[in-house]
C-alpha positions as CSV (number, residue, x, y, z in Angstrom):
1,X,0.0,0.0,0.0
2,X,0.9,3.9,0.3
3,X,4.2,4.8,1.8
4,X,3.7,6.2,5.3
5,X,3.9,9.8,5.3
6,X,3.4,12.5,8.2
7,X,0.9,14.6,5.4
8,X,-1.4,11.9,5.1
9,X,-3.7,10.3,7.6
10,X,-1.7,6.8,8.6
11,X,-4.0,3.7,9.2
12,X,-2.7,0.2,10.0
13,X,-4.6,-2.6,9.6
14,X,-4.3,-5.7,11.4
15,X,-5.7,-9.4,9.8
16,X,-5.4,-12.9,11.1
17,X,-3.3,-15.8,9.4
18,X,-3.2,-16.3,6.2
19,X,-5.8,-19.6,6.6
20,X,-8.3,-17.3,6.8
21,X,-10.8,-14.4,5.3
22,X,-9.0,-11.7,7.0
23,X,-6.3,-11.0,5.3
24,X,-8.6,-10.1,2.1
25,X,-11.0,-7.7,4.3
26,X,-7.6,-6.1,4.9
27,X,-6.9,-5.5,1.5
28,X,-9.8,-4.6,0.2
29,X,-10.4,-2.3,3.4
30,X,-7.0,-0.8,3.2
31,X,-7.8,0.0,-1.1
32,X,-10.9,2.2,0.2
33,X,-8.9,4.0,2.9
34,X,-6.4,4.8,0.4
35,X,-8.8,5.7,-1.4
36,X,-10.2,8.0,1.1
37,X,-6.7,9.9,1.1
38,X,-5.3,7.9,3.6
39,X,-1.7,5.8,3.9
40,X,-2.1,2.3,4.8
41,X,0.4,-0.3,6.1
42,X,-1.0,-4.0,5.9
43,X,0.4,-6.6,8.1
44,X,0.7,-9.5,6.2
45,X,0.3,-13.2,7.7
46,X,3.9,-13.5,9.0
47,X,3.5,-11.3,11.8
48,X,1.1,-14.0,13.4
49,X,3.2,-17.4,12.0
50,X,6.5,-15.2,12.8
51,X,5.7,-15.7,16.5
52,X,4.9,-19.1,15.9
53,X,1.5,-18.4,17.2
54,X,-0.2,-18.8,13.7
55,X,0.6,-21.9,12.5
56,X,-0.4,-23.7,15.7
57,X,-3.4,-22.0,15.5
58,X,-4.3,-23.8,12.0
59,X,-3.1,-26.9,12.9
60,X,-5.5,-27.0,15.9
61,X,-8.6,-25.7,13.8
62,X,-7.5,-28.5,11.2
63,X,-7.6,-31.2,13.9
64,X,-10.8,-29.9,15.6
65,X,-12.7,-30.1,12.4
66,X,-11.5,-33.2,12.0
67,X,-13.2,-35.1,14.4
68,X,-17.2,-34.2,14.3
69,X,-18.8,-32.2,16.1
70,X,-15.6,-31.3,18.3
71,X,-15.1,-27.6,17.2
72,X,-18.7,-27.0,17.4
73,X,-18.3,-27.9,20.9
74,X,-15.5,-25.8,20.8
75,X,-17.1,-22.6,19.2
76,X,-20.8,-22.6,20.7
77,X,-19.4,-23.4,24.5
78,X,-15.8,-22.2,24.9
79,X,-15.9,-19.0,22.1
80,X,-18.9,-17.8,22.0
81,X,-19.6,-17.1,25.5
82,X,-16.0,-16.8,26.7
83,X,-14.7,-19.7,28.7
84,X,-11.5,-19.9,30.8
85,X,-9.9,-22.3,28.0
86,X,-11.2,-19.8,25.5
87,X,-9.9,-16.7,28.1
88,X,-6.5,-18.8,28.4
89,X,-5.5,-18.9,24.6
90,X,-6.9,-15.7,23.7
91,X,-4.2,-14.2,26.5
92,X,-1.2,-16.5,25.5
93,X,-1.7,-14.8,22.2
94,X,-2.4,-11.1,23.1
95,X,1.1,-11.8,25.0
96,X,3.2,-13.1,22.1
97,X,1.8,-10.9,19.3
98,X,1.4,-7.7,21.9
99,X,5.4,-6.9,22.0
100,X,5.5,-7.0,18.0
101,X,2.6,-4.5,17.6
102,X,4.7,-2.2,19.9
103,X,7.9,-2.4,17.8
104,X,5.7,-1.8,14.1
105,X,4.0,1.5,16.0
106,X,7.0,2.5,17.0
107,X,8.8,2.5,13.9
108,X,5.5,3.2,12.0
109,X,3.6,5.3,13.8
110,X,-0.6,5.3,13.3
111,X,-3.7,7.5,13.6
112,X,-5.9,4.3,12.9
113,X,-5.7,1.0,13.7
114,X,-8.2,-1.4,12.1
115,X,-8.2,-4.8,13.5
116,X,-9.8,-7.8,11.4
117,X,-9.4,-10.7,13.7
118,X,-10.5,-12.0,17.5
119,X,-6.4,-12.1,17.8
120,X,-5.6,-8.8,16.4
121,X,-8.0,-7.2,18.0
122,X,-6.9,-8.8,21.1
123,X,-3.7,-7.3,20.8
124,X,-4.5,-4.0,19.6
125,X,-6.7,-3.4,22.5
126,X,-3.2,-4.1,25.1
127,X,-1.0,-1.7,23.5
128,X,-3.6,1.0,22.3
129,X,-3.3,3.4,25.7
130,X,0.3,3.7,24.8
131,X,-0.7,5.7,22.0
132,X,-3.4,7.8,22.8
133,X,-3.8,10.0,19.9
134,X,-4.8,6.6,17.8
135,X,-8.0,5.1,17.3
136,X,-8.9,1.1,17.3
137,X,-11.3,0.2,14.7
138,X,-12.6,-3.7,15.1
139,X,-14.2,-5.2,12.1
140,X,-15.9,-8.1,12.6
141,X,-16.2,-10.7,9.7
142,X,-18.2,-13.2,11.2
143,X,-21.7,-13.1,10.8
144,X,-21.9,-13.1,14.5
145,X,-18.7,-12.2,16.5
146,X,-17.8,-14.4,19.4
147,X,-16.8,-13.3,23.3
148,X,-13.1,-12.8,22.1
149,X,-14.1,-10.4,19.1
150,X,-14.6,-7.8,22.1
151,X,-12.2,-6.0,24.0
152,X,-11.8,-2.8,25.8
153,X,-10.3,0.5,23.8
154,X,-11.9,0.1,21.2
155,X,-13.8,3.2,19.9
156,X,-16.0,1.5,16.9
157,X,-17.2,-1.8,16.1
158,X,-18.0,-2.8,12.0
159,X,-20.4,-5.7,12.0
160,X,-22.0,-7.5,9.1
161,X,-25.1,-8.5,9.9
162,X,-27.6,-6.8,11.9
163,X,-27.7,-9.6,14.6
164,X,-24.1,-9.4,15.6
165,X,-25.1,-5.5,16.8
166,X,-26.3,-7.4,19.9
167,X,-23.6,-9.8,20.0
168,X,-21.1,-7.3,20.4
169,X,-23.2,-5.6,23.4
170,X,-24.1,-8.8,25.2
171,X,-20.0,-8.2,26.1
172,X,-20.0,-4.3,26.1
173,X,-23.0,-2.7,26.3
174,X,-21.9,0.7,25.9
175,X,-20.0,-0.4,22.8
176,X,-20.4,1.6,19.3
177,X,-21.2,-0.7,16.5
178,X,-21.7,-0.1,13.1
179,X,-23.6,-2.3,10.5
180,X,-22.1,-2.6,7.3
181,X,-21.7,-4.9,4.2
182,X,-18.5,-7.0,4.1
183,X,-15.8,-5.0,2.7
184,X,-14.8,-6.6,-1.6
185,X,-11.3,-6.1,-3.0
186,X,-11.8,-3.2,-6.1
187,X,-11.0,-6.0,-8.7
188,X,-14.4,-7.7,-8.1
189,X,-16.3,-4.5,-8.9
190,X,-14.5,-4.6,-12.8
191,X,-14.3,-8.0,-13.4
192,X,-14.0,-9.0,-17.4
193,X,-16.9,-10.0,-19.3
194,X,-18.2,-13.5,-19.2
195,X,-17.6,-14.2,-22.6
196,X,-13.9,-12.5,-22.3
197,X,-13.2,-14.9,-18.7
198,X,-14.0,-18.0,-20.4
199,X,-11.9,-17.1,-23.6
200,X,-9.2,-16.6,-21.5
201,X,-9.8,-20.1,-19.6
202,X,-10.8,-22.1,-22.5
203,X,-14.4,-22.3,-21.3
204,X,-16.8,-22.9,-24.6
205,X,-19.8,-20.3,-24.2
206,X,-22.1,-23.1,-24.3
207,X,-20.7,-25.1,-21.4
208,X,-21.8,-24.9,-18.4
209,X,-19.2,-24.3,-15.8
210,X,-19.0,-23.9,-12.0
211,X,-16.0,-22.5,-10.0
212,X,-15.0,-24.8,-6.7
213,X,-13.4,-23.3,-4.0
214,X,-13.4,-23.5,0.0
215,X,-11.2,-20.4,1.4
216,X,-7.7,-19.9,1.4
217,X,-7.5,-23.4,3.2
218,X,-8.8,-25.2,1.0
219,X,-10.7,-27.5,3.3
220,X,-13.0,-30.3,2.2
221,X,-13.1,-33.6,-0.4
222,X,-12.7,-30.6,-3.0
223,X,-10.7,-32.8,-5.4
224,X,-13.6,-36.2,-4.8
225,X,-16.1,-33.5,-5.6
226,X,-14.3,-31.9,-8.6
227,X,-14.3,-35.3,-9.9
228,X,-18.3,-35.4,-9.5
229,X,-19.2,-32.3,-11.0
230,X,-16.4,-33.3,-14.1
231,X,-18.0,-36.5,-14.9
232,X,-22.0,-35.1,-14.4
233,X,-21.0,-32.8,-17.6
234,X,-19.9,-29.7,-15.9
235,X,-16.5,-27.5,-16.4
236,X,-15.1,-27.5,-13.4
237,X,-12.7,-24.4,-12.1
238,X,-11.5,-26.1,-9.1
239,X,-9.5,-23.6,-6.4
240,X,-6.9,-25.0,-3.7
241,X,-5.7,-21.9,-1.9
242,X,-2.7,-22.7,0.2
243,X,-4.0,-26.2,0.5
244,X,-0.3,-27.7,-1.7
245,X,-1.8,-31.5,-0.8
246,X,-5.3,-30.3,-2.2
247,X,-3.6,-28.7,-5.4
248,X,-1.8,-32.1,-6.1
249,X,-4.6,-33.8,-6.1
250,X,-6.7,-31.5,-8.2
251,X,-3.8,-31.7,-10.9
252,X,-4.1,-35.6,-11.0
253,X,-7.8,-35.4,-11.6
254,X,-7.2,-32.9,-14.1
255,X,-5.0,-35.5,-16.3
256,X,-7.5,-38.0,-15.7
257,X,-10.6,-35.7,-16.6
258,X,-10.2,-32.7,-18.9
259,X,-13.4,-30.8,-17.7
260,X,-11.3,-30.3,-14.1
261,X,-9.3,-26.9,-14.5
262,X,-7.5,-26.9,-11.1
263,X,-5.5,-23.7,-9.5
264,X,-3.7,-23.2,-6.3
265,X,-3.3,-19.5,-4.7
266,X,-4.1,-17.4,-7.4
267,X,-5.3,-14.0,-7.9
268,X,-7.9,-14.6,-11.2
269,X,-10.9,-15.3,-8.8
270,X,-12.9,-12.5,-10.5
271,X,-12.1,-13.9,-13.4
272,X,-13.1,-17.2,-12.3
273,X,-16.2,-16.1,-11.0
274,X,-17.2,-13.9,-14.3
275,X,-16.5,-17.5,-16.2
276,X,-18.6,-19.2,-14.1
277,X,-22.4,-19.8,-14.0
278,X,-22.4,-20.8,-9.6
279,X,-19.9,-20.2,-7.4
280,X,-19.8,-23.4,-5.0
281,X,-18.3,-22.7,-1.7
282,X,-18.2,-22.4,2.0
283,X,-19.7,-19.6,3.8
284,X,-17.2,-16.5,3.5
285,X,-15.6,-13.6,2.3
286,X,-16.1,-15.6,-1.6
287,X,-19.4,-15.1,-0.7
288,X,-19.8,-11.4,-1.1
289,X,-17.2,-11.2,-4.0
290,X,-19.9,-13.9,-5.9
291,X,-22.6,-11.8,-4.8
292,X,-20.8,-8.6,-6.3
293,X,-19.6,-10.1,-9.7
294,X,-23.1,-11.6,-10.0
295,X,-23.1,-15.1,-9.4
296,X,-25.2,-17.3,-7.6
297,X,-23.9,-19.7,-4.5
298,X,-24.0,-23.4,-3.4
299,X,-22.6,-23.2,-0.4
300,X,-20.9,-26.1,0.9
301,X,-21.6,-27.1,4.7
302,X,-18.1,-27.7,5.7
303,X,-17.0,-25.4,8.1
304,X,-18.4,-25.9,12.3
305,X,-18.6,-23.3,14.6
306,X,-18.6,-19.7,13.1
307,X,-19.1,-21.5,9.6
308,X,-22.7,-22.6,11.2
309,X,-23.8,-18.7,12.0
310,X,-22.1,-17.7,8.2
311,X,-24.2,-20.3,6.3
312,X,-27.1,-19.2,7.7
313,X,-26.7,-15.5,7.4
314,X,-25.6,-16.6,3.6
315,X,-28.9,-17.7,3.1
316,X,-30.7,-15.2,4.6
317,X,-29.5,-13.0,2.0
318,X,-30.5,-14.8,-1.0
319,X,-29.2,-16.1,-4.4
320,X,-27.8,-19.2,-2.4
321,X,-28.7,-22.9,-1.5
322,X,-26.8,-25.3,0.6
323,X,-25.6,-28.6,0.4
324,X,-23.5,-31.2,2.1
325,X,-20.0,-32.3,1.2
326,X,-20.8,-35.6,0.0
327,X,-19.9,-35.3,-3.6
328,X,-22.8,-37.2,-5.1
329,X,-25.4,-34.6,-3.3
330,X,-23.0,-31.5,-4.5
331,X,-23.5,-32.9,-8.5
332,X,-27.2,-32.7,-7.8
333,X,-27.7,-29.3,-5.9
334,X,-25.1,-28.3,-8.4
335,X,-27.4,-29.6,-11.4
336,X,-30.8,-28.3,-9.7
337,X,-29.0,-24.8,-9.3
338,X,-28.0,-24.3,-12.9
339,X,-31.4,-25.0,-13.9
340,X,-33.0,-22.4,-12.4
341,X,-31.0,-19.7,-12.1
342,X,-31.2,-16.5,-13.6
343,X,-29.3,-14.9,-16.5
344,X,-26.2,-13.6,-15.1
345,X,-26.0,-9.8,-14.7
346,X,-23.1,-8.0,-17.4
347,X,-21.9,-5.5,-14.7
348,X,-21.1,-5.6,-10.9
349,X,-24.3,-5.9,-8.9
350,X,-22.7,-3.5,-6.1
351,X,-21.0,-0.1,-6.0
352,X,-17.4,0.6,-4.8
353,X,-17.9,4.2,-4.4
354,X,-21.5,3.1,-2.3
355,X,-19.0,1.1,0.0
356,X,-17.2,3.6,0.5
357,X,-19.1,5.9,0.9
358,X,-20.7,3.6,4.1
359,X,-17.1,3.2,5.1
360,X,-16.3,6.7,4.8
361,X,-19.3,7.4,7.4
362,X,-18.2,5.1,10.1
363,X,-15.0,6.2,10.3
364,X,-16.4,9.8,10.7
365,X,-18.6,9.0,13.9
366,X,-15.6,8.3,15.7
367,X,-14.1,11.5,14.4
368,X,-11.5,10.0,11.9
């Protein structure tokens, strides 16, 4: 982002690991406050796996998902209401990543910090009073934010759904929260034409095609469902993220079934989606980019915990069903989806300068 400069307003913006949503949101939030004239610094994943705090982190979501119903045990009864064992890891965090935030104020100094994870936040919230010309921003990209979302010194809460308003108070009742839509990186607001996306892909106009994807962790039997939706006739654009196992095993479906078009971390997901006729994925930050390029969802129901609350606000919206992650039921949601759905729209369905606008105004009610 922008150099850091003493004539410009100087926001940093703190996101989780890079296994998760948040790192996006940071992006496409620090694109809009650039845009707004201010500098932005980004912290990228590193400053949470660079105190080996991250990593652990994934591998214990990994294992908890792993064994059924063990991280929704985890989520509804330690996070969500705040238990000691929740309170416990939340503070052997905040007192790793705490020291580091120090040293990148110190050398960068801040007028806004914008936190976009339960740990950031965490963190943010310890070393704040030592700067007290700076104000702590929490954004929220759960549908409804659990007990370690909220933290003292924080002047403004951004939510995305009008239930987690309440959430936030049922911790801090005098808190300041803000409702707004999830924040989109600017690419997915000009994304190329359909007929251009699949061009570039090798997508025939007639076929019918579906992009695959589960978040930046790739979690799920993406590769077994891939497979499905190949052989039921479908082009399949079939995402791993970081997931290197996942991407290996897309590429040898691939060479067995030429309808599978498998990517690892890449950066053409709005030309993915524009390809595309449904965007099939879990419950997430995807969810909004489909929703601004145009596309309708299948969401998959992979993800426990937090991933319960975003399916559901997902479908509240609209322009989504839902389906398990057993491949042979994907094929025919998939199937039942594509023949109903509309026309896809030939421009963005939402505004950047609208979002910003909304983003503009929230910042401005805490007096930045």
């Amino acid at each position: 982002m922008g150099s850091v400069g003493w004539s410009r307003r100087r926001a940093l913006l703190v996101p989780g690991s890079a296994g998760t949503g948040h790192q996006p949101a940071a992006v496409a939030c620090a694109s809009s406050l650039e845009a707004l004239g201010w500098s932005t610094r980004v912290l990228d994943a590193d400053w949470l796996v660079g105190q080996g705090w991250g990593q652990a982190a994934e591998d214990s979501f990994r294992v908890m998902l792993a064994v059924p119903g063990l991280y929704d045990a985890f989520h509804f009864a330690a996070l969500r209401t705040g238990s000691r064992l929740a309170s416990r890891a939340d503070a052997a965090a905040r007192v790793r990543l705490a020291p580091r935030l120090r040293e990148v104020l110190d050398r960068n100094p801040a007028d806004l910090v914008l936190s976009i994870s339960p740990t950031g936040a965490s963190a943010v919230s310890t070393v704040v009073r030592g700067y007290p010309d700076m104000r702590h921003v929490v954004f929220c990209t759960d549908a409804l934010p659990h007990r370690l979302w909220i933290h003292p010194n924080v002047d403004l809460y951004l939510v995305t759904s009008v239930s987690a308003e309440p959430s936030v108070r049922r911790f801090e009742p005098e808190a300041q929260v803000r409702v707004i839509p999830p924040p989109v990186r600017p690419e997915f607001y000009r994304p190329p034409s359909r007929r251009v996306a699949r061009v570039g892909l090798g997508i025939a106009e007639s076929d019918r095609c579906v992009l695959l994807m589960a978040g930046s962790r790739g979690i799920g039997p993406l590769a077994e469902i891939a497979s499905a939706l190949a052989q039921a006739g479908l082009q399949v654009l079939a995402v791993a993220g970081h997931n290197a196992r996942l991407g290996r095993r897309l590429r040898a479906v691939a060479d067995r079934n030429s309808g599978v078009h498998p990517f690892g971390f890449t950066d053409r997901i709005p030309e993915l989606m524009a390809a595309c006729d449904l965007v099939i994925t879990s419950p997430g930050g995807a969810c909004m980019e489909a929703r601004t390029v145009g596309r309708p969802l299948l969401l998959l129901d992979l993800i426990q915990g937090h991933g319960r609350d975003n399916l559901q606000h997902e479908l509240a919206l609209g322009g989504a069903a839902v389906t398990s992650k057993q491949p042979a039921e994907v094929v025919r949601s998939a199937l039942a989806s594509l023949q109903r759905m509309p026309v896809p729209p030939a421009a963005p369905t939402r505004s950047l300068a609208d979002w910003e606008d909304m983003f503009r105004c929230a910042l401005a009610s805490i007096g930045v």
